[in-house]
C-alpha positions in Angstrom: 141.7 -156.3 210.7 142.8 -159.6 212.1 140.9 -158.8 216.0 137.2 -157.9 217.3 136.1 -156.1 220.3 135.7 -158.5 223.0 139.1 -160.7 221.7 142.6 -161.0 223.8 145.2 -158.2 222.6 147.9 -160.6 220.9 150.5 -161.8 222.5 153.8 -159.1 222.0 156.8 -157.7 223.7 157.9 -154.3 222.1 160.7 -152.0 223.1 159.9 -148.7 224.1 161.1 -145.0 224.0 163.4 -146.0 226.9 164.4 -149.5 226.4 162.4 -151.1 228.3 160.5 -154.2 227.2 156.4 -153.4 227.3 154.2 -156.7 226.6 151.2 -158.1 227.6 151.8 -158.4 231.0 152.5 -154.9 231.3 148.2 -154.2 229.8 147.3 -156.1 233.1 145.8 -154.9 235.8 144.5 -151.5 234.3 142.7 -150.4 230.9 144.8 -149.0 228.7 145.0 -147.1 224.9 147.3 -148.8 222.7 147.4 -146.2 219.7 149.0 -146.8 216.0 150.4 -144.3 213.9 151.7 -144.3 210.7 155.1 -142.0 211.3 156.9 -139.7 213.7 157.3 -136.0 213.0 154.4 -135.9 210.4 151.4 -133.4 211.3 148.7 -135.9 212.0 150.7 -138.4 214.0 152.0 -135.1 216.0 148.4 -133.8 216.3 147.3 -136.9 218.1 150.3 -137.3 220.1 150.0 -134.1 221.5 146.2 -134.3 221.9 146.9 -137.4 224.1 149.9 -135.2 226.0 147.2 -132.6 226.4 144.8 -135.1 228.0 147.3 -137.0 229.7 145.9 -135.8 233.3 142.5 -136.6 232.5 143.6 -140.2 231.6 145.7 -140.6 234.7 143.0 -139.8 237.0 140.7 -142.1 234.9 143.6 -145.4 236.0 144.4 -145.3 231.9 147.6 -145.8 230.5 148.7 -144.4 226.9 150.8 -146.2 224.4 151.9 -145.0 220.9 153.1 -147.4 218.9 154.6 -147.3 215.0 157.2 -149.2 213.0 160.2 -146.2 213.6 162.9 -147.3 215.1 163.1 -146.2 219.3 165.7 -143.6 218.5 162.9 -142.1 216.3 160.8 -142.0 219.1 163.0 -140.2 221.3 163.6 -137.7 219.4 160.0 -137.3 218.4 158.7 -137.2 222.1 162.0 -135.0 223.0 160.4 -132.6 220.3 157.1 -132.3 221.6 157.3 -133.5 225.1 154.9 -136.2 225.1 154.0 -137.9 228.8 153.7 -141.3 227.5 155.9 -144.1 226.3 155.8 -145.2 222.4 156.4 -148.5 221.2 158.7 -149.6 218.2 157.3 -152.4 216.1 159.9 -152.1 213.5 159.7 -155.8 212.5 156.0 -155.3 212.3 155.5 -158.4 214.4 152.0 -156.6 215.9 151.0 -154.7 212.8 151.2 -157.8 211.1 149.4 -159.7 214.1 146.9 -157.0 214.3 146.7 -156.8 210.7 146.9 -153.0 210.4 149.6 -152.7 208.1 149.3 -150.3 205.6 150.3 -150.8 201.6 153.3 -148.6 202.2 154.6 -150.9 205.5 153.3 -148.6 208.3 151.0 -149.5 210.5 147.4 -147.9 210.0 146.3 -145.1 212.6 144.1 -147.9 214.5 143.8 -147.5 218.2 142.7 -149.9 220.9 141.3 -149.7 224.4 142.3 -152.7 226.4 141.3 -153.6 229.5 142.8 -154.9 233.0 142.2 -158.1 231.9 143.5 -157.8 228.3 140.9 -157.7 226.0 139.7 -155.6 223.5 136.9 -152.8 224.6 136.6 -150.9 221.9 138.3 -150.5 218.3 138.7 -147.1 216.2 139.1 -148.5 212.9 139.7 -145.2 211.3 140.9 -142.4 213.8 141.3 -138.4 212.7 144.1 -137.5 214.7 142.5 -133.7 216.5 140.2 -134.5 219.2 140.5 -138.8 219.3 142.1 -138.6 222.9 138.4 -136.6 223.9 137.1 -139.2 222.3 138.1 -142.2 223.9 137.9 -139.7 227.6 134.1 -139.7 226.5 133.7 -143.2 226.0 135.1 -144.3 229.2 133.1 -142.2 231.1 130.2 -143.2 229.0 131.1 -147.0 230.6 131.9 -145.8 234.1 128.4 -144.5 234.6 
């Protein structure tokens, strides 16, 4: 891995779901989990997306805001959160730009399941280096309150 906890989040500008551009600018202002998955459609990228769907509330009320990202192409995405009627917006790093930056690429091209909580400011809080997909939104829900107190 290319980061630390306590670096800037690099520098990126990613299409998402929708078309619309999401980069750094868009982290600022409010913490936010910027989660990697290998592929969409496969049961442990769709466990954890729905697990973040499931908690989506609980981040909301918290001020957090979820991205997904992996290297499929947007219209992948749509029809992956069409499927399961995700509440969030997912990134396409198909020219593994931030995977690369990140260095979370995996030996097959993907990017790694990796996620990131970024603060307002756009740093790095914390890392998950090596995430199991059931229960990691909980997680990251405990950490943050953890902090708050």
């Amino acid at each position: 891995m290319k980061v630390s906890e306590g670096d800037k989040f690099p520098e990126f500008s990613l299409s998402d779901d929708s078309g619309n551009i999401v980069n750094n600018s868009s982290l600022t202002g409010n913490v936010n989990v910027v989660y990697f998955y290998p592929k969409d459609m496969t049961p442990g990228c769709t466990k954890e997306a729905c697990d973040f769907k499931d908690n989506m509330e609980k981040f909301k009320t918290a001020g957090i805001s979820v991205y997904g990202i992996s290297t499929d192409s947007i219209e992948s995405h749509k029809k992956f959160k069409d499927k399961h009627g995700l509440n969030f917006s997912l990134l396409s790093d198909k020219d593994k730009v931030l995977v690369d930056k990140l260095g979370i690429k995996s030996i097959v091209g993907s990017a790694k399941r990796v996620t990131f909580l970024v603060d307002k400011n756009g740093s790095i809080i914390k890392i998950y280096p090596n995430v199991t997909p059931g229960g990691h939104a909980e997680e990251i829900l405990n950490f943050i309150s953890g902090i708050n107190k």
